[in-house]
C-alpha positions as CSV (number, residue, x, y, z in Angstrom):
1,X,26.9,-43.1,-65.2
2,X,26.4,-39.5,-66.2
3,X,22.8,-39.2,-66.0
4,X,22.9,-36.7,-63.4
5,X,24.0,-34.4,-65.6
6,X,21.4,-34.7,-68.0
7,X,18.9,-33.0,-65.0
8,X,16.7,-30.4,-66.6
9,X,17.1,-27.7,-63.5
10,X,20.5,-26.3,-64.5
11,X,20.8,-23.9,-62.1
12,X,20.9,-25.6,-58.8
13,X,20.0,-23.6,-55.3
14,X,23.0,-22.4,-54.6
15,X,23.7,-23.0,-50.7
16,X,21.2,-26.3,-50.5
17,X,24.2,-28.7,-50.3
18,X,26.0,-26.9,-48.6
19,X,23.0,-27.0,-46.2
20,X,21.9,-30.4,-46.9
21,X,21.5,-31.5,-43.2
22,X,19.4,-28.1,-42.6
23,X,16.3,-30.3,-41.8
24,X,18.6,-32.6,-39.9
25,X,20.2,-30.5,-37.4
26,X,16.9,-30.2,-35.9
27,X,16.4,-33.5,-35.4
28,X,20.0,-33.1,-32.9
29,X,18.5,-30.3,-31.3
30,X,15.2,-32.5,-30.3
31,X,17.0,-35.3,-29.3
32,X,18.7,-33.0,-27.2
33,X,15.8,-31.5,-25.9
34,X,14.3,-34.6,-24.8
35,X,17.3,-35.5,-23.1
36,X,17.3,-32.4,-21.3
37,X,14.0,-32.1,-20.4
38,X,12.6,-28.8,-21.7
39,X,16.0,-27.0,-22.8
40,X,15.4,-24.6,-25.4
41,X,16.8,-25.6,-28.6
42,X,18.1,-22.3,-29.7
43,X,19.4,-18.8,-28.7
44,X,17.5,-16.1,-30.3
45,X,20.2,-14.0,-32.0
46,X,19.5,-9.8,-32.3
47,X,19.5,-8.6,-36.0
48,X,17.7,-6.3,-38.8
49,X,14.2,-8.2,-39.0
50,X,14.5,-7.6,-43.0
51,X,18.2,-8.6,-43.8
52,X,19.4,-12.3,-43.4
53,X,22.4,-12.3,-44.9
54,X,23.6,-10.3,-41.6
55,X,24.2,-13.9,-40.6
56,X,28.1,-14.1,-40.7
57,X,28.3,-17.9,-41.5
58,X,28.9,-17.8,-45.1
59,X,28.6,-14.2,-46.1
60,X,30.5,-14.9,-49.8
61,X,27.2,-16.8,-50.7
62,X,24.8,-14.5,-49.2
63,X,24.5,-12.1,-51.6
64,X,24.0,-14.2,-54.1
65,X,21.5,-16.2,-52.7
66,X,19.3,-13.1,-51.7
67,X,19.0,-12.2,-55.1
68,X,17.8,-15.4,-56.2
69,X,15.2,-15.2,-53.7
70,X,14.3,-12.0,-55.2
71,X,14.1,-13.4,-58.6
72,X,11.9,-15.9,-57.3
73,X,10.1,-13.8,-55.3
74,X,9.0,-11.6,-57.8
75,X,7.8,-14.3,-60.4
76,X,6.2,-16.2,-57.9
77,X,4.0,-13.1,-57.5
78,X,3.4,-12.2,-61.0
79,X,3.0,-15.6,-61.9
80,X,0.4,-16.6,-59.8
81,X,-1.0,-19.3,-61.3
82,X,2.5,-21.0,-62.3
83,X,3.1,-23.9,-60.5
84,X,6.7,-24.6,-61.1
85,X,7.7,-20.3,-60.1
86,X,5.7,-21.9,-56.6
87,X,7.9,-24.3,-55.8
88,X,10.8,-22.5,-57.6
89,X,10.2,-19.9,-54.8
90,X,10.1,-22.2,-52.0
91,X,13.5,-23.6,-53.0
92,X,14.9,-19.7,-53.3
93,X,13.1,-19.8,-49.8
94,X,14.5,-23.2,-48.2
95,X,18.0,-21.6,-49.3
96,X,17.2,-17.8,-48.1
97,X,15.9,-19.0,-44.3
98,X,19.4,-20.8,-43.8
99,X,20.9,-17.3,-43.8
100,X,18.1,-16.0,-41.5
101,X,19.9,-14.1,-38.3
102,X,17.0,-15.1,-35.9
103,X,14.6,-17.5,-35.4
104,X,11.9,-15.3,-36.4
105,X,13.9,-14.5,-40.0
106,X,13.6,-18.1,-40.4
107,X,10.0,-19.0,-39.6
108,X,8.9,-16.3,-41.4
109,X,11.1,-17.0,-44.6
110,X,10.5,-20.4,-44.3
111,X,6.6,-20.2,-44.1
112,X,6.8,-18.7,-47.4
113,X,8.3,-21.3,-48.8
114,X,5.9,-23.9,-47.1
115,X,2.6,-21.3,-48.2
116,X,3.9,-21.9,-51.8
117,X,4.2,-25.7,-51.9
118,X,0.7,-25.9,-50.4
119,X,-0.7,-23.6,-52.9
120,X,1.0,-26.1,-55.6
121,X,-0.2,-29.2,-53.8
122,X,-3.8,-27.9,-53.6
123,X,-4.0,-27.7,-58.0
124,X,-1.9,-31.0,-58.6
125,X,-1.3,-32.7,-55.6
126,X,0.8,-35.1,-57.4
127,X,3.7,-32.5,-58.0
128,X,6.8,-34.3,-56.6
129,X,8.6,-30.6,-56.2
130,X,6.0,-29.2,-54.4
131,X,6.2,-32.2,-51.5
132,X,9.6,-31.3,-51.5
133,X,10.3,-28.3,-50.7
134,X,7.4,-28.3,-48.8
135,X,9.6,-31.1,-46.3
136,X,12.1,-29.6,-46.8
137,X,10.8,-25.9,-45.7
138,X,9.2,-27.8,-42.8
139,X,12.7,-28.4,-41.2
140,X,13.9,-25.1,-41.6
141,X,10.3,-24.0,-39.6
142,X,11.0,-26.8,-37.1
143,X,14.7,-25.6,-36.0
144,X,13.0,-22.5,-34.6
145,X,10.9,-24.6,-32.2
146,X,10.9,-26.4,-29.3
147,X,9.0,-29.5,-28.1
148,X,6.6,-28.2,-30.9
149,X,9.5,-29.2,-33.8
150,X,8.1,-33.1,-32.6
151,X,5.0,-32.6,-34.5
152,X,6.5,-31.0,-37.7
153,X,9.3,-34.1,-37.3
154,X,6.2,-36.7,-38.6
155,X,5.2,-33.9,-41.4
156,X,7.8,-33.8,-42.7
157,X,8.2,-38.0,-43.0
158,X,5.0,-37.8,-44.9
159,X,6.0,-35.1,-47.2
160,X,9.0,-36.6,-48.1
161,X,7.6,-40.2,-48.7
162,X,4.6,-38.8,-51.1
163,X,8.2,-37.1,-53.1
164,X,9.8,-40.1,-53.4
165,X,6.6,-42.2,-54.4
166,X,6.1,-39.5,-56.9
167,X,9.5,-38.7,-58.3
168,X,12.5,-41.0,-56.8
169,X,15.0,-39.6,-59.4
170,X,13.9,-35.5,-58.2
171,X,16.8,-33.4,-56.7
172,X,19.7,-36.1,-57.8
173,X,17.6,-38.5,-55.7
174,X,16.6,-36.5,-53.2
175,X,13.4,-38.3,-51.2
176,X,15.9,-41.5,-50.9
177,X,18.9,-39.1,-49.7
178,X,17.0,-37.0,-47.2
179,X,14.4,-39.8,-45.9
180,X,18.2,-41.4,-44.9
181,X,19.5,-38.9,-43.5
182,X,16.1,-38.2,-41.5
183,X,16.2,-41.6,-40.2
184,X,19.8,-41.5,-39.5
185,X,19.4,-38.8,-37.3
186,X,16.3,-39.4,-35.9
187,X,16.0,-40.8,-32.5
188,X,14.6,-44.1,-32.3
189,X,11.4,-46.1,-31.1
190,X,9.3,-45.0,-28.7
191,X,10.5,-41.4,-28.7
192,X,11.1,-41.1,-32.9
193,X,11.0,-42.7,-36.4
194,X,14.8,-43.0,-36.6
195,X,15.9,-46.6,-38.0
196,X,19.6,-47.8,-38.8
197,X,18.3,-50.2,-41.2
198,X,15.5,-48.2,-43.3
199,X,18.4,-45.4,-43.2
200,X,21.0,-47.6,-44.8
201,X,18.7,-48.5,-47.7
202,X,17.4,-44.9,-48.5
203,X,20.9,-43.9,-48.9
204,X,22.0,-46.4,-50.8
205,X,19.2,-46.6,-53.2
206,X,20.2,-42.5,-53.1
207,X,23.7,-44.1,-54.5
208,X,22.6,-46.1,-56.8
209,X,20.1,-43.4,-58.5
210,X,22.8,-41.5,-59.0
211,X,25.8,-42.5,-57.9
212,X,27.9,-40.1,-59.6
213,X,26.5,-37.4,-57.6
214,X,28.8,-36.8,-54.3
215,X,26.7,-35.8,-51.9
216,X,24.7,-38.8,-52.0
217,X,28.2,-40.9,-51.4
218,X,28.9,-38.7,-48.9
219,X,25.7,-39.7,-46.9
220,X,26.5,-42.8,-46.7
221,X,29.8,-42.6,-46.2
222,X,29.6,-40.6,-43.3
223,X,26.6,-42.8,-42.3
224,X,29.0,-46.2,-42.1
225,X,31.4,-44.0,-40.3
226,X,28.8,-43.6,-37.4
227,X,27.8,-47.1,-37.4
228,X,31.7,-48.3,-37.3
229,X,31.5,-49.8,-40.7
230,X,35.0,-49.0,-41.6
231,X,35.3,-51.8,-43.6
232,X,32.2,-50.4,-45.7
233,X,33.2,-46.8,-45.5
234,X,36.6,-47.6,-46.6
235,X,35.0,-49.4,-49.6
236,X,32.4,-46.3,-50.8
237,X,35.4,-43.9,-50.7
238,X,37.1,-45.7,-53.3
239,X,33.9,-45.5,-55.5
240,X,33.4,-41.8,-54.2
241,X,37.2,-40.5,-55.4
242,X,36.6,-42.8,-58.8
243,X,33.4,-40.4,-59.3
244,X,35.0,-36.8,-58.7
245,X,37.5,-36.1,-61.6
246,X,34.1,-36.4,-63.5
247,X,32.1,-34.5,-60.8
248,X,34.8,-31.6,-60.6
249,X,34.4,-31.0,-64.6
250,X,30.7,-31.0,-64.5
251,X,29.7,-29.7,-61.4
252,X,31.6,-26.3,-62.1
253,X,30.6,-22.7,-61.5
254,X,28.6,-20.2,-59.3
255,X,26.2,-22.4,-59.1
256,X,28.2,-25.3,-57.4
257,X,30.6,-23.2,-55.2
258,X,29.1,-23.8,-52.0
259,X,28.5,-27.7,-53.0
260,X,32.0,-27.7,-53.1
261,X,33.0,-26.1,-50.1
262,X,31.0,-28.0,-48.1
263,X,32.2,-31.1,-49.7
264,X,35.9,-31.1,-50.1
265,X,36.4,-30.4,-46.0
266,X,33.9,-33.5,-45.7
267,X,35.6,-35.8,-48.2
268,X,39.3,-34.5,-46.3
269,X,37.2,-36.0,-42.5
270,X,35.9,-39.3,-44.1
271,X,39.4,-40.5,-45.7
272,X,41.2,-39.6,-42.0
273,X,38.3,-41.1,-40.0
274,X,38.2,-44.3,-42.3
275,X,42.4,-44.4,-42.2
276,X,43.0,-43.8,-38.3
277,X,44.5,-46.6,-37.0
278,X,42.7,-49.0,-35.0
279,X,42.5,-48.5,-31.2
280,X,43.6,-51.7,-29.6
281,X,42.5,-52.3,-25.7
282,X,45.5,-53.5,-23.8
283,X,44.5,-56.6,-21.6
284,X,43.7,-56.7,-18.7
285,X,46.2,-57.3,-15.8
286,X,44.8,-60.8,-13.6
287,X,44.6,-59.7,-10.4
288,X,47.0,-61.4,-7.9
289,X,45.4,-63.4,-5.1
């Protein structure tokens, strides 16, 4: 039950559970666009070209997060032939672009990343990492498009896959948790890949990984929410407030602030969603003759 706290990577990316539906948010925005028939997807927002952590949304973690990026950064470059400072960058990256305060902050950010998983992938093309933050890079590129973000939908399906055939267990389960929540969010046949069904078992086999880890009962939590599995939301948050004590002790730190505050608000909306009382439809009145 504790083996996620046995992963080797220590220091986890600071804001990327905070962000973990960065990729996802995208997938909204195309559905969207498709619904609206050509709408853009995003206002471009005016800032310094060179300073990302301008973006107000969570300025307590941007600082910190910059530097990493600059940690990485710099390795990456003297290290040139290190594969695991590649695809440490493009983490640093995925994290940086999510602060970007335009679209083009985050295309360019995020091409970094995606340069240095491809660099990786082209020496060992079996490096689970690489494929990872190389999909996961992809969606940060993809929410600064339009119609085009269609094309780097199916990359980024692929990507993730060859992660999950490679390394299942990677990120605290990560392929099963985001291939989920990428067909959770997805819209369906003909238009996209998303699926109820393969999403319910990605994120439960994320669960059952690691099922002491909270995002991933968070997913699918939230996930039985949407469907109106009360009865099965109702259920997971048991196990989900059985795992925390443990989570809160372990998961502690810089490191796991911004896990936290994303979580705890989400945790507070699944136990009032699952409890609201049920919404009973009065009958209807027979019409006199």
């Amino acid at each position: 039950m504790l083996a996620i706290f046995n992963w080797p990577f220590s220091k986890r990316p600071l804001a990327s559970i905070q962000r973990r539906d960065a990729p996802f948010r995208t997938i909204w925005s195309i559905c969207h666009i498709i619904g609206c028939l050509g709408l853009l997807l995003h206002s471009n927002l005016s800032a310094k070209a060179d300073n990302p952590q301008t973006n107000p949304g969570k300025p307590q973690f941007a600082v910190r997060v910059g530097r990493t990026y600059q940690t990485a950064k710099h390795r990456f470059e003297t290290e040139p032939g290190n594969d695991e400072a590649a695809w440490q960058f493009a983490r640093a990256c995925f994290d940086w672009a999510d602060f970007a305060a335009s679209d083009s902050q985050r295309a360019m950010i995020a091409s970094e990343g995606i340069a240095a998983c491809k660099k990786v992938i082209n020496r060992e093309s079996d490096s689970a990492a690489a494929h990872y933050y190389l999909f996961m890079n992809l969606g940060q590129l993809a929410q600064t498009k339009t119609i085009g973000a269609l094309k780097i939908l199916g990359q980024m399906e692929s990507e993730i896959k060859i992660a999950l055939k490679l390394d299942p267990t990677f990120d605290f389960a990560g392929p099963d948790r985001n291939l989920g929540l990428l067909y959770l969010e997805a819209p369906g046949w003909p238009i996209g890949n998303g699926n109820k069904s393969k999403a319910r078992t990605h994120l439960q086999a994320a669960v059952k990984l690691f099922p002491d880890y909270p995002e991933n009962q968070l997913n699918l939590i939230e996930a039985e929410l949407k469907w109106g599995d009360r009865n099965g939301a109702l259920r997971d948050l048991k196990n989900l407030d059985d795992i925390l004590p443990g989570a809160r002790m372990k998961l502690t730190g810089d490191d796991w602030a911004s896990s936290w505050d994303d979580w705890n608000p989400r945790i507070e909306a699944a136990h009032r969603k699952a409890n609201e009382p049920v919404k009973m439809t009065p009958p209807r009145k027979s019409q006199e003759n």
